[in-house]
N, C-alpha and C positions, 0 to 999 in steps of 0.2 A: 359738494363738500360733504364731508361724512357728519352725521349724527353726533358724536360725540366730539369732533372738532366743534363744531357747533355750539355746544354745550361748551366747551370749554372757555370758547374765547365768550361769550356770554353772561358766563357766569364771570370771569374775570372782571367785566366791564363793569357789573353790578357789585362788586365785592370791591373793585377800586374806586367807585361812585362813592358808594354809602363811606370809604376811607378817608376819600378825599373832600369830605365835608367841609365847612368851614369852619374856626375854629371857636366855638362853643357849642352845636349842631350836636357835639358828641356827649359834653355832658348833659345837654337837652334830653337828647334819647336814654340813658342809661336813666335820668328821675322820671321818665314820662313810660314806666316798665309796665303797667295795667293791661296784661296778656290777652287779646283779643284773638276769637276765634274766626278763622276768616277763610274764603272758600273760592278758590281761584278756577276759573274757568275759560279754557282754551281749546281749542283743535289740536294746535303745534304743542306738542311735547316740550320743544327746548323752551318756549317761555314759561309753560306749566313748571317746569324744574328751576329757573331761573327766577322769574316771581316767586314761588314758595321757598327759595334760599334766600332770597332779598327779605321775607316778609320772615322770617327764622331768626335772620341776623338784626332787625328792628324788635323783636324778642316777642313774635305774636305766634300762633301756631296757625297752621296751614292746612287745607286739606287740597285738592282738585278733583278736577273733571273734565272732562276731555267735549262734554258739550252740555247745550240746555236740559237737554231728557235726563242727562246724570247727574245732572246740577237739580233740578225737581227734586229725583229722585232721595238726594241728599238733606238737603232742603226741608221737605217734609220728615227726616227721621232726625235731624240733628239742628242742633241751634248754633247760627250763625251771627256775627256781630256785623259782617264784612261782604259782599259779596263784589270782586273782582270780574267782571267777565270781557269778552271778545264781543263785535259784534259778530260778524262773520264765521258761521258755523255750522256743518251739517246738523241735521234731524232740527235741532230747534236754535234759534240764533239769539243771540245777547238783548236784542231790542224786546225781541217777545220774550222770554226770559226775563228782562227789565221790568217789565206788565207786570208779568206772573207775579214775583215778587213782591212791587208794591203792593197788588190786590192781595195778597195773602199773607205776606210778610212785611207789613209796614214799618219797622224799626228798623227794619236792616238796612243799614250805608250801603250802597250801590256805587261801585267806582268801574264806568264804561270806558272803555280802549280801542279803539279802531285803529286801522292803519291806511282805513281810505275817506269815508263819509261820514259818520254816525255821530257827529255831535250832536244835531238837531235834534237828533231821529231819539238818542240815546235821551237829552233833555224832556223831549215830549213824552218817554215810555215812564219817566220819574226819576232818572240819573241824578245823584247827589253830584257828581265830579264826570268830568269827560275826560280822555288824555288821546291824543296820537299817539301816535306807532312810531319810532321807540320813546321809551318812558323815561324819565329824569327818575332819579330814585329819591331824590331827596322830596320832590314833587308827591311822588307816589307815597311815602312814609308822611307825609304832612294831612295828604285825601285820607290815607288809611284811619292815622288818627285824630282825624276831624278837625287838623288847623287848619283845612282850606275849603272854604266853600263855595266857593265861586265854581262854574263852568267853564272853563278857559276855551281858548279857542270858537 
């Protein structure tokens, strides 16, 4: 399937999720606006574009990274409130990345994603939040802004 189909129907799922809230969910989110910066980290393009338009439309700003070396990278020059990632990842992967972070950035919420194994693995690196592959959005806006803290799964 193409790239951009991809992205489309994607994006639609996570723009009809966040719509089809339940009903009060929406004025929850328009008082709960305290703009958080947050730092999404994937391999795949299409959830990199789909998480930062889910995480745009909950009214936080986004930046990405296509893996851990450019998540560091980022990291050390910018301040993040958020950190989003993958496990699964060339050059440096979500769990070690999860480390890094805690050791050097201790304040920042960690919210780990997998789509095969890494709850454990994400819990023991210092994961605030674990999610499977694919994500609930209203789930992911609740980890984002700290109404959930439990490890699910």
């Amino acid at each position: 399937m193409h790239i951009s189909v991809l992205t489309t129907i994607v994006k639609r799922f996570v723009v009809e999720d966040a719509l089809l809230a339940p009903a009060g969910r929406s004025d929850e989110r328009m008082e709960k606006r305290l703009a958080m910066k947050l730092l999404i980290v994937d391999d795949n393009p299409v959830v990199l574009e789909a998480l930062s338009d889910a995480v745009s439309f909950f009214g936080h700003e986004a930046e990405t990274a296509k893996d851990g070396i450019d998540a560091v990278d980022l990291l050390i020059s910018k301040r993040y409130d958020v950190v989003i990632t993958d496990a699964e990842m060339p050059r440096l992967g979500g769990i070690k990345l999860c480390r890094f972070i805690k050791t050097h950035f201790p304040n920042v919420r960690i919210i780990g994603m997998s789509g095969s194994f890494a709850s454990a693995e994400f819990k023991n690196a210092g994961a605030d939040v674990c999610f499977s592959k694919p994500i609930c959005m209203d789930q992911l806006q609740d980890a984002v802004e700290n109404r959930s803290h439990a490890l699910p799964h």
